[in-house]
C-alpha positions in Angstrom: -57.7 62.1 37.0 -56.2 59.1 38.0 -52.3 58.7 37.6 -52.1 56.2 34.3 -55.1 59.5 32.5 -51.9 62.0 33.9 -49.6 60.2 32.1 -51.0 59.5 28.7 -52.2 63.0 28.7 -48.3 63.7 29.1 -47.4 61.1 26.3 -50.5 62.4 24.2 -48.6 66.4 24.5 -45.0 64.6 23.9 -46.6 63.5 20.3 -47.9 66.6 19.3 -45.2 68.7 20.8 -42.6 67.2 18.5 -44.4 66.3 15.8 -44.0 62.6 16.2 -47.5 61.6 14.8 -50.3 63.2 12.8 -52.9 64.4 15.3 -55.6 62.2 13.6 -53.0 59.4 14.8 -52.7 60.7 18.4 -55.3 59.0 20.0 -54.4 56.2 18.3 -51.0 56.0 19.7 -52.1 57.0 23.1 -54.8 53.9 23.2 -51.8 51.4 22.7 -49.8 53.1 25.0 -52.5 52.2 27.6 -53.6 49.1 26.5 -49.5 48.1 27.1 -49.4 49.6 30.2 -52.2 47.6 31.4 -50.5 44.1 30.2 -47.5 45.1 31.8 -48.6 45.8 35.3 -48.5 42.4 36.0 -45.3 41.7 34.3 -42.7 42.8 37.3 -39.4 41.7 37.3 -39.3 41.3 33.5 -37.2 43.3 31.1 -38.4 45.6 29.3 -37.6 44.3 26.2 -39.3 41.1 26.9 -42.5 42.4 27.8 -43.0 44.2 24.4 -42.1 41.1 23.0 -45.0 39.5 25.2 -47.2 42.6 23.9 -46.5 42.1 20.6 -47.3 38.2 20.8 -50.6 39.1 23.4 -51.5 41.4 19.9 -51.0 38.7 17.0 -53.1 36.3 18.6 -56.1 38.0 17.6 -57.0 37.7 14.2 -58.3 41.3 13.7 -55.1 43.1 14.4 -53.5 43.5 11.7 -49.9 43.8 11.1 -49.7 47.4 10.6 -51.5 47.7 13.0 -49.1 45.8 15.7 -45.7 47.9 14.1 -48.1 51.2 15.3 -48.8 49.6 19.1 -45.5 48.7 19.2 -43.8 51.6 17.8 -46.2 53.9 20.4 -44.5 52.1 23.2 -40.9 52.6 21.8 -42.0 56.7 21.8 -43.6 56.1 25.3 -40.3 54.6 26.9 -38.1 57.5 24.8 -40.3 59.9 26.5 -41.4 58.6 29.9 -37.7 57.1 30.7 -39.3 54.0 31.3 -36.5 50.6 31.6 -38.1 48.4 33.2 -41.8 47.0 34.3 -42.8 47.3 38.0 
């Protein structure tokens, strides 16, 4: 299992442990989480807040996400940096 699987399979317990998300939604959450990590690992030296911001902007440029489902991506990152400790990228 390689280290990003261990920790959204920490982030994916975090969720159901407190309740934060239907589990139907689970997966859901856990898919933005990576799909953010994966922007981000090239983001070092940003802050935090500013790479979300680039997420969120990296989301709205395709047509097909809609805006709910951008306020889910990005509210599964809030949870993930509440629960991982995360400040900044890199």
């Amino acid at each position: 299992m390689s280290k990003l699987d261990k920790v959204l399979a920490e982030y994916h317990k975090y969720l159901m442990r407190r309740g934060l998300a239907k589990e139907s939604h689970v997966p859901y959450l856990v898919r933005w989480v990576r799909q953010f990590l994966q922007f981000a690992k090239d983001k070092t030296g940003h802050k935090f807040e500013s790479v979300i911001e680039m997420f969120r902007q990296h989301l709205e440029q395709n047509p097909k996400t809609t805006d709910w489902r951008i306020r889910q991506a990005i509210d599964a990152v809030i949870i993930y940096t509440r629960q991982s400790g995360v400040g900044r990228c890199g």
